[in-house]
LOZA-518455 format. One record per residue (C-alpha): x, y, z; residue number from 1. Coordinates in steps of 0.1 Angstrom, whole numbers. Example, Ala and Ser with C-alpha at 12.3 -4.5 7.8 and 13.67 -1.06 7.14 Angstrom:
<nodes>
- px | py | pz | resi
- 123 | -45 | 78 | 1
- 137 | -11 | 71 | 2
</nodes>
This chain:
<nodes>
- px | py | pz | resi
- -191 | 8 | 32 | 1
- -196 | 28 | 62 | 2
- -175 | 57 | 69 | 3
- -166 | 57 | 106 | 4
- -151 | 93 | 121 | 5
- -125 | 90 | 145 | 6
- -145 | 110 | 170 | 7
- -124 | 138 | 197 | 8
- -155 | 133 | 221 | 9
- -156 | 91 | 218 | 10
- -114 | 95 | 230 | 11
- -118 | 122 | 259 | 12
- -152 | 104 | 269 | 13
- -125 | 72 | 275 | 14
- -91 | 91 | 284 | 15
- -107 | 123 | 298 | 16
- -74 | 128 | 322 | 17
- -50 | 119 | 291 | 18
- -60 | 153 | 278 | 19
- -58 | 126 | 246 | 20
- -68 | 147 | 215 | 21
- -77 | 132 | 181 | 22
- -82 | 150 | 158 | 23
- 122 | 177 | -27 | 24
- 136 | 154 | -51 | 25
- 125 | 139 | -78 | 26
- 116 | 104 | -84 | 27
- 150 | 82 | -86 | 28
- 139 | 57 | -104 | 29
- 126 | 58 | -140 | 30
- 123 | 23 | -161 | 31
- 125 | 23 | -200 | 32
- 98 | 11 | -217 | 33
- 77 | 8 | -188 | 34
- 46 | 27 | -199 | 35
- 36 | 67 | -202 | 36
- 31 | 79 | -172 | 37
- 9 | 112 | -181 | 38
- 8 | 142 | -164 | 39
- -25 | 134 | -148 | 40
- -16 | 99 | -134 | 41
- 13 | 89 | -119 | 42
- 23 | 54 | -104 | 43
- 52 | 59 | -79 | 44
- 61 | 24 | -57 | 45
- 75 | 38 | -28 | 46
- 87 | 3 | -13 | 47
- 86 | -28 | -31 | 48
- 100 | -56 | -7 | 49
- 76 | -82 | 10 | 50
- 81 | -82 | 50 | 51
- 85 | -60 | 80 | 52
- 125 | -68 | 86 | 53
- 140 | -35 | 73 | 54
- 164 | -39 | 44 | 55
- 189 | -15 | 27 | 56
- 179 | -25 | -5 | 57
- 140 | -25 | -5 | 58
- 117 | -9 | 21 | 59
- 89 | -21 | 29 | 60
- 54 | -19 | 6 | 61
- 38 | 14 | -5 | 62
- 29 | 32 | -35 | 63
- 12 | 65 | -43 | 64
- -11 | 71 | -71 | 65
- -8 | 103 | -84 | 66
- -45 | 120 | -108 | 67
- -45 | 156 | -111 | 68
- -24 | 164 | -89 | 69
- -40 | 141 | -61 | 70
- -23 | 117 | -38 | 71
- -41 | 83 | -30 | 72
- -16 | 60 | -9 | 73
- -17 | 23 | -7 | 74
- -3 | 8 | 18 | 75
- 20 | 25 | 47 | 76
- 51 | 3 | 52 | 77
- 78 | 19 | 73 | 78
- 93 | 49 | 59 | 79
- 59 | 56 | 36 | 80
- 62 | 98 | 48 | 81
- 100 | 95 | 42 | 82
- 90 | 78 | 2 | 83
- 66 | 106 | -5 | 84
- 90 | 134 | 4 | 85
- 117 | 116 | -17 | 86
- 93 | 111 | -45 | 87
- 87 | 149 | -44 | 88
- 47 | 145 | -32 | 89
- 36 | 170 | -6 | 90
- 32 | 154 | 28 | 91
- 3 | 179 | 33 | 92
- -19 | 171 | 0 | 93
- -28 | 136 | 15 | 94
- -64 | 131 | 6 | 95
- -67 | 90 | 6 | 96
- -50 | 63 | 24 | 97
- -60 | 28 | 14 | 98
- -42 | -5 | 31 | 99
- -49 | -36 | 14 | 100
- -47 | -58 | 49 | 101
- -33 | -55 | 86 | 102
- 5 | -74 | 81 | 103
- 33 | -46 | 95 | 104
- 48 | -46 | 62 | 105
- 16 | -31 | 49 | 106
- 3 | -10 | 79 | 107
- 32 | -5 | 106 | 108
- 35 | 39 | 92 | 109
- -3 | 41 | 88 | 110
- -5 | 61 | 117 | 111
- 28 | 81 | 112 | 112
- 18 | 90 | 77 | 113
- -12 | 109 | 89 | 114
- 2 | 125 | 124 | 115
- 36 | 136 | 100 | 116
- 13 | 148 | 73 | 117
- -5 | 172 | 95 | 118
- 28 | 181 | 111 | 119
- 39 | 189 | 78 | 120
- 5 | 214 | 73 | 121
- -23 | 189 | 63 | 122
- -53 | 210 | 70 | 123
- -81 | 192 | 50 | 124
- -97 | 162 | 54 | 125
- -86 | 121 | 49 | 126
- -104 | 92 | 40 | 127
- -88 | 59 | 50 | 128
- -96 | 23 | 39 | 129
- -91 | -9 | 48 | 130
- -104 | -42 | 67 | 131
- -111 | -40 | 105 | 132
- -97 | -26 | 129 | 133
- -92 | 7 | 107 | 134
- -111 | 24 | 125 | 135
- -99 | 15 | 163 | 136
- -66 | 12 | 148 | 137
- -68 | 53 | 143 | 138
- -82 | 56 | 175 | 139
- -57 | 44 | 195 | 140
- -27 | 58 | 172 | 141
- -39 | 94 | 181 | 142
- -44 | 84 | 217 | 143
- -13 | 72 | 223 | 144
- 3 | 104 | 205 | 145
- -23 | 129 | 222 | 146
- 7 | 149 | 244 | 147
- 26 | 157 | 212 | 148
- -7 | 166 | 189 | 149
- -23 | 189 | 220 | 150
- 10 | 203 | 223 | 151
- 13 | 219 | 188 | 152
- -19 | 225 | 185 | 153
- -15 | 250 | 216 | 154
- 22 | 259 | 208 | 155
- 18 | 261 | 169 | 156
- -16 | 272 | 162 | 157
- -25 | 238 | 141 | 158
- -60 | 229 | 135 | 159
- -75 | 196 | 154 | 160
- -62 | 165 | 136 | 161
- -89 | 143 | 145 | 162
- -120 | 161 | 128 | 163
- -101 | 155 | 96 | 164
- -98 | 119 | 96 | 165
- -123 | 95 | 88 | 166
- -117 | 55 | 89 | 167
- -136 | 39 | 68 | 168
- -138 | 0 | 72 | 169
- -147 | -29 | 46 | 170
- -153 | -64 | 48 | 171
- -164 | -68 | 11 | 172
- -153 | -58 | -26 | 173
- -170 | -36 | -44 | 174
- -172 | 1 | -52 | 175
- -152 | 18 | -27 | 176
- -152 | 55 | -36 | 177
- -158 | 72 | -65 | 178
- -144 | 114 | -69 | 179
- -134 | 137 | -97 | 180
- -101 | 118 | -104 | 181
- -107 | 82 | -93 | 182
- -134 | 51 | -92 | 183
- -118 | 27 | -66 | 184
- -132 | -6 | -65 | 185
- -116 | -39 | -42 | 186
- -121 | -72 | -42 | 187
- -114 | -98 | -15 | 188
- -85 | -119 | -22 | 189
- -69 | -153 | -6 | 190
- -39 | -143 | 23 | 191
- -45 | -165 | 49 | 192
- -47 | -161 | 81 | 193
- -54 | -125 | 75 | 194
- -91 | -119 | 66 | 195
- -102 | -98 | 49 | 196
- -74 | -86 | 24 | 197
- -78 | -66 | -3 | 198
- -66 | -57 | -37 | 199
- -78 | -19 | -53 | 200
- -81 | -10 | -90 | 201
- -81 | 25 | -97 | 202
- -93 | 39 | -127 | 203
- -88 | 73 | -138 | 204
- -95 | 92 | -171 | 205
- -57 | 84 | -186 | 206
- -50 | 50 | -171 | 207
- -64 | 22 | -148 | 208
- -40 | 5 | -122 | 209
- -45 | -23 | -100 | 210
- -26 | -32 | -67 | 211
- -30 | -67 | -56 | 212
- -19 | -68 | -22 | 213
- -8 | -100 | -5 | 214
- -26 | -126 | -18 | 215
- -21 | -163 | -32 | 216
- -33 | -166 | -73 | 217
- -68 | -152 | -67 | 218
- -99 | -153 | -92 | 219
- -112 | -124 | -74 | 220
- -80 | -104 | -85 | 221
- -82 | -120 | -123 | 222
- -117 | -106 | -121 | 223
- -106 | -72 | -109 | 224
- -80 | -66 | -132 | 225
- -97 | -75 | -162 | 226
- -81 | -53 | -195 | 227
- -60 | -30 | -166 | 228
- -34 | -13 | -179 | 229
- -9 | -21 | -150 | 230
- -7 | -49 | -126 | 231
- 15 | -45 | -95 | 232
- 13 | -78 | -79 | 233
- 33 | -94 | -50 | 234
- 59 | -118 | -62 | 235
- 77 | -150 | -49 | 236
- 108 | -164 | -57 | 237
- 97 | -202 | -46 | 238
- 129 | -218 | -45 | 239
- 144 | -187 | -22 | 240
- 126 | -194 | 5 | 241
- 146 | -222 | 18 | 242
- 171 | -193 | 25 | 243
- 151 | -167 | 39 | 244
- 135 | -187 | 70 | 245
- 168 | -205 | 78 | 246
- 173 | -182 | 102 | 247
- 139 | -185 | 123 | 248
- 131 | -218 | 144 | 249
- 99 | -225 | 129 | 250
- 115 | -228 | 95 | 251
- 90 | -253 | 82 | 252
- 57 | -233 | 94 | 253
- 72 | -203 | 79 | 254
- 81 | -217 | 47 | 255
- 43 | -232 | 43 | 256
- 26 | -199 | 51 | 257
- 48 | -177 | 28 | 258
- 40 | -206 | -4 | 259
- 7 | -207 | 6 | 260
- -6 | -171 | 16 | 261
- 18 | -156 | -19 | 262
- 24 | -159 | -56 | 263
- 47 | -174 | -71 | 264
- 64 | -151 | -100 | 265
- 53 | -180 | -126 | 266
- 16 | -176 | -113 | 267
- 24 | -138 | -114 | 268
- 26 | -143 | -154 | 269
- -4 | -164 | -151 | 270
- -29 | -140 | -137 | 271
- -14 | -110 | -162 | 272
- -24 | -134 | -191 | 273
- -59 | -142 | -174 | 274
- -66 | -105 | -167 | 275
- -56 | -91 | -204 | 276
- -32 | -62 | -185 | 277
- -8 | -48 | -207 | 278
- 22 | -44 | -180 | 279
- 31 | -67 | -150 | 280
- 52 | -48 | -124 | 281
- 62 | -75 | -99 | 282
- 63 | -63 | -63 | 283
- 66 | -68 | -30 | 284
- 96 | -90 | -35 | 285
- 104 | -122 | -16 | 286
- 130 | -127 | -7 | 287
- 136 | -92 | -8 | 288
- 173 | -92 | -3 | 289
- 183 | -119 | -19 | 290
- 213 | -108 | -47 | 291
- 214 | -145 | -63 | 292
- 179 | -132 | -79 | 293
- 186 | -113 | -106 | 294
- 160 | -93 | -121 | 295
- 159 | -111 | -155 | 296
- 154 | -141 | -138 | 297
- 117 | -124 | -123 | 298
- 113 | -115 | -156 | 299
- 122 | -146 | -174 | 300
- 100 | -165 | -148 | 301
- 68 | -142 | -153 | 302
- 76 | -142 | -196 | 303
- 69 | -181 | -192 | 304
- 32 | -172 | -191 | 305
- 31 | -136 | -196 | 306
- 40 | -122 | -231 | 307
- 32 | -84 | -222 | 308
- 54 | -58 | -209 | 309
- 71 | -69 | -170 | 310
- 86 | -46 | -145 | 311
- 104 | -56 | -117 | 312
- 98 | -28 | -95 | 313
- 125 | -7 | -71 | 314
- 115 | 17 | -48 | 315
- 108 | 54 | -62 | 316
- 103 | 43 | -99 | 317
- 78 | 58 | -114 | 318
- 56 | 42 | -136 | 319
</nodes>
């Protein structure tokens, strides 16, 4: 996997008249039973709904791994900056940014969480991950924000924010990036029409988590997540989603994509089993306003095939 700078002299070369530069709380939710998070490794899902329409009850995905002290972010869903600040995690440790695949729900504050980290007094350098376009993706975020980031850098004395991003881009699984806290590893799973997607496992010295992504019931993630001691995987209430594309006019493409491109919270179960994990958080709920779902019946659903501990996850528990 290649790393791929964002280079200041590949933007002015392109937008030389642009001027274009590149360059509190604590956690609210806690959940009994739920597993030890130490005080090396933390597990904080920032949002935990499925879909870019903002909600009042669940914003869109995110979560922040926490080892030694160390932030690594996966996924940016709206409001990701906002999330960390609520979950007490300095805006300006951010260190690694990994986004599983290019849907808004995943990606639309990827940008935002690096131009409002530095605001906030990032200094050092960040490694982001993820499937093409990463890399053009971060290109054009900082060119389309160059005014405001040459004007603080004049008026506030910030260092450059584009020599301290790198975008790294993958189109297979494998080791992603190994440091004195983590070993990241991905594998490709199944979310058509978006290729590539990817899930992460992270293992560190007290724990090892693995984030699924978007996906439909994937080997590849079975594989991944073999003995893990936390799952978070995407979850689908089937029969919901009658309800939730009611309101669009392609109701019957919708529904087929959403069934075909997610998991069902009964397959959920299944791939914990398969995998060996000891605790199956189910995330990125769909429908992800829908009150009728309670969250025993998730759990009910996923216990069918699952006889380990299951989470249904709300934004800022801690895990």
């Amino acid at each position: 996997m290649t790393p791929h700078p964002v280079s200041r002299r590949d933007l002015l070369r392109g937008v030389a008249a642009a001027g274009i530069v590149l360059g509190a709380p604590s956690v609210a939710w806690a959940q009994a039973g739920a597993g030890t998070a130490t005080a090396k490794t933390r597990l904080i899902l920032l949002g935990t709904g499925g879909g870019p329409r903002p909600s009042k009850l669940r914003w869109s995905t995110a979560q922040v791994i926490v080892a030694n002290g160390v932030p690594y972010v996966i996924d940016c869903g709206n409001g990701v900056a906002i999330r960390l600040t609520e979950a007490g995690v300095p805006l300006a440790s951010l260190r690694h940014v990994f986004v599983t695949h290019h849907h808004s729900d995943h990606n639309a504050d990827y940008g935002n969480l690096l131009l409002l980290a530095w605001a906030a007094g990032l200094r050092t350098r960040v490694d982001t991950w993820g499937p093409p376009p990463i890399a053009k993706m971060t290109r054009l975020f900082f060119e389309l924000n160059a005014y405001d980031i040459e004007t603080r850098i004049a008026d506030e004395g910030r260092v450059p924010l584009v020599p301290l991003v790198y975008a790294h881009e993958m189109s297979q699984g494998g080791l992603v990036m190994k440091d004195e806290n983590v070993t990241v590893t991905a594998a490709l799973v199944d979310h058509p029409p978006v290729v590539p997607a990817f899930a992460y496992r992270f293992d560190t010295a007290g724990r090892s988590i693995v984030i699924s992504g978007d996906t439909n019931r994937s080997d590849n993630l079975i594989k991944l997540a073999q003995g893990a001691d936390i799952l978070v995987h995407e979850a689908l209430w089937v029969p919901g989603v009658d309800r939730l594309v009611a309101r669009v006019a392609n109701a019957a493409t919708l529904k087929k994509h959403i069934i075909d491109s997610h998991t069902s919270v009964e397959d959920c179960g299944k791939v914990a089993a398969a995998a060996g994990v000891k605790t199956l958080v189910l995330s990125h709920i769909v429908p992800k306003d829908d009150l009728s779902i309670t969250d025993q019946m998730w759990i009910d659903a996923a216990r069918a095939h699952f006889k380990g501990e299951i989470v249904v996850a709300r934004d800022l528990m801690e895990i």
